[in-house]
Z-matrix of the N, CA and C atoms (Angstrom, degrees):
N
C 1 1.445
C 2 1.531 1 109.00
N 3 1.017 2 105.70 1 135.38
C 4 1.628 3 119.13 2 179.50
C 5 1.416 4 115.98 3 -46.73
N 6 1.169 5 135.30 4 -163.65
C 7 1.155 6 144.49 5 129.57
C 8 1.596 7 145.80 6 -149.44
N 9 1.090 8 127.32 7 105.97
C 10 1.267 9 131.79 8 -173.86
C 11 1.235 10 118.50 9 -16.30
N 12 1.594 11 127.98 10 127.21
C 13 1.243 12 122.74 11 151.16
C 14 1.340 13 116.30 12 -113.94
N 15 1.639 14 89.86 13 97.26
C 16 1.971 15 100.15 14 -177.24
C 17 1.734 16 105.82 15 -73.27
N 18 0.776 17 123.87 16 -11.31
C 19 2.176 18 114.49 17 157.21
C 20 1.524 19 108.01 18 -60.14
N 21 1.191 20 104.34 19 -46.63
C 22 1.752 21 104.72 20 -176.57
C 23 1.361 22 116.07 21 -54.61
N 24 1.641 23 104.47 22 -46.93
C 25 1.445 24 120.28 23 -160.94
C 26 1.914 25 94.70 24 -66.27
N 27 1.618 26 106.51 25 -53.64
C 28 1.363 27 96.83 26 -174.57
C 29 1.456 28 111.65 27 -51.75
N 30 1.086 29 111.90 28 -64.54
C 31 1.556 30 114.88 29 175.28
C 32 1.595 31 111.43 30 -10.46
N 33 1.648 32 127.77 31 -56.74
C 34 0.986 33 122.07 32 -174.47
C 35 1.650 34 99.61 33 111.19
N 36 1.780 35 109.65 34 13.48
C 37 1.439 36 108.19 35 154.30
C 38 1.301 37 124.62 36 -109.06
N 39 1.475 38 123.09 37 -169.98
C 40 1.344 39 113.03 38 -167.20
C 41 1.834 40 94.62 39 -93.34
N 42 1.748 41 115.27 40 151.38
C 43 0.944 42 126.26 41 -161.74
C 44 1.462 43 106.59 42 -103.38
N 45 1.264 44 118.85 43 9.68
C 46 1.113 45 101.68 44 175.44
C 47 1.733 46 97.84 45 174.83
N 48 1.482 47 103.97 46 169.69
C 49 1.676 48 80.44 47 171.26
C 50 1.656 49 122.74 48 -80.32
N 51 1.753 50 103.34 49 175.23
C 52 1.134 51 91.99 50 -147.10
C 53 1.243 52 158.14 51 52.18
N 54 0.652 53 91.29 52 -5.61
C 55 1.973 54 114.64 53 -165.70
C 56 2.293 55 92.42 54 -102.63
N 57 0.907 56 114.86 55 99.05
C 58 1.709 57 117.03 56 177.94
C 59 1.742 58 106.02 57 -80.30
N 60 1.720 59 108.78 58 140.64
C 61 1.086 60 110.09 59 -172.66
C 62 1.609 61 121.98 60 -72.96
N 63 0.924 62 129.44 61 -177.83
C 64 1.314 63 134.14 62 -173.22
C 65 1.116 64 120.55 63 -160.74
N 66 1.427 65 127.84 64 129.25
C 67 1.276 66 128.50 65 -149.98
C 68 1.691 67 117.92 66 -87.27
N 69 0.963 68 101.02 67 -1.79
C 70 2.012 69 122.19 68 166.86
C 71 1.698 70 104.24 69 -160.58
N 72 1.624 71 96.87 70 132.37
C 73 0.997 72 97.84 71 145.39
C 74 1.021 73 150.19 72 -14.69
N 75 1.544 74 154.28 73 103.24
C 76 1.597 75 133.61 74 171.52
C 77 1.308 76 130.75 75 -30.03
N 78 1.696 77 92.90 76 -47.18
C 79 1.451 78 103.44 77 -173.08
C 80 2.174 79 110.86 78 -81.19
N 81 1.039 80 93.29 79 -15.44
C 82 1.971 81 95.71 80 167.02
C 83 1.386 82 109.06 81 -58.35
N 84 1.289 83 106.36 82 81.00
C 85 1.613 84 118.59 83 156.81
C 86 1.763 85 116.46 84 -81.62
N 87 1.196 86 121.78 85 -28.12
C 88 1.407 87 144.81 86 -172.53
C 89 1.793 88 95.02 87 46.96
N 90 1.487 89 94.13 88 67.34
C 91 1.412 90 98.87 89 165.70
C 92 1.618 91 93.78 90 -157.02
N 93 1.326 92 144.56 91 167.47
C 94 1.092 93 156.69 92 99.77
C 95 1.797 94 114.43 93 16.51
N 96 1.304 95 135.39 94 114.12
C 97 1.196 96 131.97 95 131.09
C 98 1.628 97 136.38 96 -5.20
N 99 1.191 98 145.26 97 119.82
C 100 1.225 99 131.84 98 -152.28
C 101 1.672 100 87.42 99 -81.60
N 102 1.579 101 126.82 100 -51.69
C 103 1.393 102 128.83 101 -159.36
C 104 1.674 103 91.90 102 -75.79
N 105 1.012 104 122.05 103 -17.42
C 106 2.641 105 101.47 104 170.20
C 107 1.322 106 90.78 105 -79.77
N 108 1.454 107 127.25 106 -55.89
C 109 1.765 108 116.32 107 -175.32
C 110 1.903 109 116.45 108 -42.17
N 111 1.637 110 107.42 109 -43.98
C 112 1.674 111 109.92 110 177.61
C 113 1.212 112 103.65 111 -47.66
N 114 1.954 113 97.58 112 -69.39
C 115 1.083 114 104.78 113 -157.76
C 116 1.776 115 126.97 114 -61.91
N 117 1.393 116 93.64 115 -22.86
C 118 2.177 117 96.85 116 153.99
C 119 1.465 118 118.11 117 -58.57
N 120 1.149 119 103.82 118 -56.18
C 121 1.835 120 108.42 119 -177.79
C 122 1.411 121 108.18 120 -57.99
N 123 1.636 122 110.39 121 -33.85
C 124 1.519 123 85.80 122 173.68
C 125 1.531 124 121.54 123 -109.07
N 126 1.581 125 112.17 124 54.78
C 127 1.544 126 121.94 125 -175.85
C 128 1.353 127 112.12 126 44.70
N 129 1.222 128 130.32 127 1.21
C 130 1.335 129 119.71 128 172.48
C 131 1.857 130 113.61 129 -73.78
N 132 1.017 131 119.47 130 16.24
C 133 1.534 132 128.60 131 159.72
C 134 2.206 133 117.46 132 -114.93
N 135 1.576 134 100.06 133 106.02
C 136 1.411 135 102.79 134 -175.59
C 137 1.524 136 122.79 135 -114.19
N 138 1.209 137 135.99 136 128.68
C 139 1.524 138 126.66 137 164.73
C 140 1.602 139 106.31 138 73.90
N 141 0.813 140 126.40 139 -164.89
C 142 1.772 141 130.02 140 -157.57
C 143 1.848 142 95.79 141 -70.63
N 144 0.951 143 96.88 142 168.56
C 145 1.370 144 116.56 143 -161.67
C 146 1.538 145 124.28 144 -119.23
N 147 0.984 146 164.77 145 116.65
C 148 1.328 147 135.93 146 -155.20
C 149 1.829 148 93.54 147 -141.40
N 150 1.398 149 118.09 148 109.03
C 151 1.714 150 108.53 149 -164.62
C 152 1.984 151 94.19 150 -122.53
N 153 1.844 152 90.42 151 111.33
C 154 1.322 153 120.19 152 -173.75
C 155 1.426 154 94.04 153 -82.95
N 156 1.958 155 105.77 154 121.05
C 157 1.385 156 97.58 155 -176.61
C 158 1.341 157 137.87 156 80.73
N 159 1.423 158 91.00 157 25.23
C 160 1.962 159 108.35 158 -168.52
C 161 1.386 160 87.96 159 -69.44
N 162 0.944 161 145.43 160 25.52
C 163 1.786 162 120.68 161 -179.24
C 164 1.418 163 122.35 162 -5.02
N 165 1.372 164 142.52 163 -93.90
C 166 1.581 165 121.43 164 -174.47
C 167 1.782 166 116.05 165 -100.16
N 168 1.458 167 115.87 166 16.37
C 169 1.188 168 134.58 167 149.14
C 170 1.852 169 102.67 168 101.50
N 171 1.181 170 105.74 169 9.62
C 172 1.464 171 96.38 170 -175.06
C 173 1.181 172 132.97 171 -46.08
N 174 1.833 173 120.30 172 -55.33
C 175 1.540 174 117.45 173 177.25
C 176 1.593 175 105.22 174 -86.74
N 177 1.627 176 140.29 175 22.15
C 178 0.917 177 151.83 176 166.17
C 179 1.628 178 100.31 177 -87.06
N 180 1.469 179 110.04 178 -49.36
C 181 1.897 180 99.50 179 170.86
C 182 1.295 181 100.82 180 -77.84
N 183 1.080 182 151.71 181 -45.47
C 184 1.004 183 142.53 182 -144.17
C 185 1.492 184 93.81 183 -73.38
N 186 1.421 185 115.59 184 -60.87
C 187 1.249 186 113.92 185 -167.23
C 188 1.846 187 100.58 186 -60.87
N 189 0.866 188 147.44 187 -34.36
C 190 1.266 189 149.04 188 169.24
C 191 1.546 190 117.22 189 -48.60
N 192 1.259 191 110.14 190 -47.98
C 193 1.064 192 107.69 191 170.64
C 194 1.800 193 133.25 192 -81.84
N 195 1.671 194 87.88 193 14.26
C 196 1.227 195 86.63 194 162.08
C 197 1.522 196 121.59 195 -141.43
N 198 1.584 197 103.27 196 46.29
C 199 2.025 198 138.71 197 138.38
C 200 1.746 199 71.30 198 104.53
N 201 1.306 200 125.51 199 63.97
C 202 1.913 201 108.84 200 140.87
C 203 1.390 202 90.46 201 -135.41
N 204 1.440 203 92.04 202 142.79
C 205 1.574 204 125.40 203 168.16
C 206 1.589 205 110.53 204 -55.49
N 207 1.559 206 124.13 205 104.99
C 208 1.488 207 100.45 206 -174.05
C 209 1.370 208 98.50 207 -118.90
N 210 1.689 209 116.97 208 169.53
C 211 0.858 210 135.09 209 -175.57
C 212 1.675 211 113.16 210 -132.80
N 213 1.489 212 131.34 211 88.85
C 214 1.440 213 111.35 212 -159.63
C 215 1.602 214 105.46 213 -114.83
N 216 1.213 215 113.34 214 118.90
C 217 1.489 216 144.45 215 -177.31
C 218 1.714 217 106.58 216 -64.79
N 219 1.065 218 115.80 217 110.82
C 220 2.093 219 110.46 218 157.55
C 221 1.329 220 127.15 219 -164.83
N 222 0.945 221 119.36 220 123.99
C 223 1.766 222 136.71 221 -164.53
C 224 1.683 223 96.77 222 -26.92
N 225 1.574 224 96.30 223 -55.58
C 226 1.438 225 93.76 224 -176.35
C 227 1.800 226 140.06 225 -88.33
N 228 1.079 227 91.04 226 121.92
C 229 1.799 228 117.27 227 175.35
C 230 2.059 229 103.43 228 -36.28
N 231 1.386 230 90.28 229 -67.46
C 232 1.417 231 82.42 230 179.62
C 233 1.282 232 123.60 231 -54.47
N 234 1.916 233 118.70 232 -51.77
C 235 1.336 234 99.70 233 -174.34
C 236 1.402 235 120.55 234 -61.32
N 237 1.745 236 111.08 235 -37.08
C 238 1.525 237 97.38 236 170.94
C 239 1.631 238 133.08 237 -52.67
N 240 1.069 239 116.03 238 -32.31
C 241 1.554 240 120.46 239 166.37
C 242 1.593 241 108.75 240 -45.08
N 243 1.576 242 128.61 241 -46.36
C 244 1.466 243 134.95 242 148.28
C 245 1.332 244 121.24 243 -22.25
N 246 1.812 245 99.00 244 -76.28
C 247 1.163 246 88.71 245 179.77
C 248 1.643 247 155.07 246 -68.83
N 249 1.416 248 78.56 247 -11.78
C 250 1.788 249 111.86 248 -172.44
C 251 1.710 250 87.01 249 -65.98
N 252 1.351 251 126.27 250 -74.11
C 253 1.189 252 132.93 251 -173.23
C 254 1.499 253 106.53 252 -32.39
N 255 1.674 254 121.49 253 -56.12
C 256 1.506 255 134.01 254 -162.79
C 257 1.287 256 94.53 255 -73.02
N 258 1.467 257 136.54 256 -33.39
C 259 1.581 258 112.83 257 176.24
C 260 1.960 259 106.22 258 -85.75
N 261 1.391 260 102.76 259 -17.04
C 262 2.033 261 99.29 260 179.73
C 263 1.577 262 89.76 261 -68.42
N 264 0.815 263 136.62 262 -24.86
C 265 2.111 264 136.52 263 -168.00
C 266 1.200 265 85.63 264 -99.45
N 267 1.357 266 159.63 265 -31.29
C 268 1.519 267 128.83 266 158.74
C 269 0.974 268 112.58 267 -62.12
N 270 1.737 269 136.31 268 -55.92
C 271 1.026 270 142.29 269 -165.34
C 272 1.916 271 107.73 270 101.93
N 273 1.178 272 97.20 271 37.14
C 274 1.454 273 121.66 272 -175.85
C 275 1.606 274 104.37 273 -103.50
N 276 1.396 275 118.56 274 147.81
C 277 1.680 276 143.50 275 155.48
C 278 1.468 277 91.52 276 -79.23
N 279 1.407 278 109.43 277 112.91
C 280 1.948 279 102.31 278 146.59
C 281 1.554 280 80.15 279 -132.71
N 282 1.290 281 106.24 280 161.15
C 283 1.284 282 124.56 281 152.52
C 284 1.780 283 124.30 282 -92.19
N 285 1.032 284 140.28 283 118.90
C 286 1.054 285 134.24 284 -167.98
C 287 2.059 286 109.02 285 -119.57
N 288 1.263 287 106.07 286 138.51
C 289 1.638 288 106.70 287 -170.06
C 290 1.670 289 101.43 288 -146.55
N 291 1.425 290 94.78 289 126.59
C 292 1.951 291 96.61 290 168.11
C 293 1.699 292 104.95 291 -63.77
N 294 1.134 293 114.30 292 136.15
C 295 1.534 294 117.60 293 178.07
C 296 1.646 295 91.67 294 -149.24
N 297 1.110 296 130.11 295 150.70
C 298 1.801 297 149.22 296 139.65
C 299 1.336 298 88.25 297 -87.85
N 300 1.578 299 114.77 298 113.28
C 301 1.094 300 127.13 299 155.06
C 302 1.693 301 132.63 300 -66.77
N 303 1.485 302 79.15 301 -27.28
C 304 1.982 303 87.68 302 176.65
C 305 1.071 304 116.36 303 -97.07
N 306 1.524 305 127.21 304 19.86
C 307 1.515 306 134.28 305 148.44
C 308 1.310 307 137.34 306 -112.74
């Protein structure tokens, strides 16, 4: 089995073979997730936050900006450089860290 290279993909190259690049993400809505917004409204989000796989940091500001300490984890360098920027334009603290989560 292959394996993804989500740095490439952000980049705006192709991530793998076969696989053709694309110039955003699919998933770059630059909004929040509908199920982290529920799951805030319905207190089922408490105390620091730790978001495995934040790719360009969206429900990491979001959730920040609404008073949790976050911490958002993702293989990739580039998207975090994104996201870092998208929580400095809220005017949000996230912490952001390259991690491989599946090691």
């Amino acid at each position: 089995m292959q394996r993804m290279d989500f740095d490439a993909l952000y980049r705006g190259e192709s991530p793998g073979e076969g696989i053709p690049p694309m110039p955003t993400p699919p998933w770059d809505t630059k909004a929040p997730k509908d199920n982290v917004i529920a799951w805030h409204d319905r207190g089922w989000v408490h105390g620091d936050v730790v978001d495995i796989g934040c790719g360009l940091g969206d429900n990491a500001v979001y959730l920040a900006k609404n008073g949790h300490r976050v911490t958002g984890l993702d293989i990739s360098p580039t998207a975090l450089i994104t996201a870092e920027r998208r929580a400095a334009d809220a005017g949000v603290d996230v912490r952001f860290a390259v991690a491989d989560a599946t090691r």
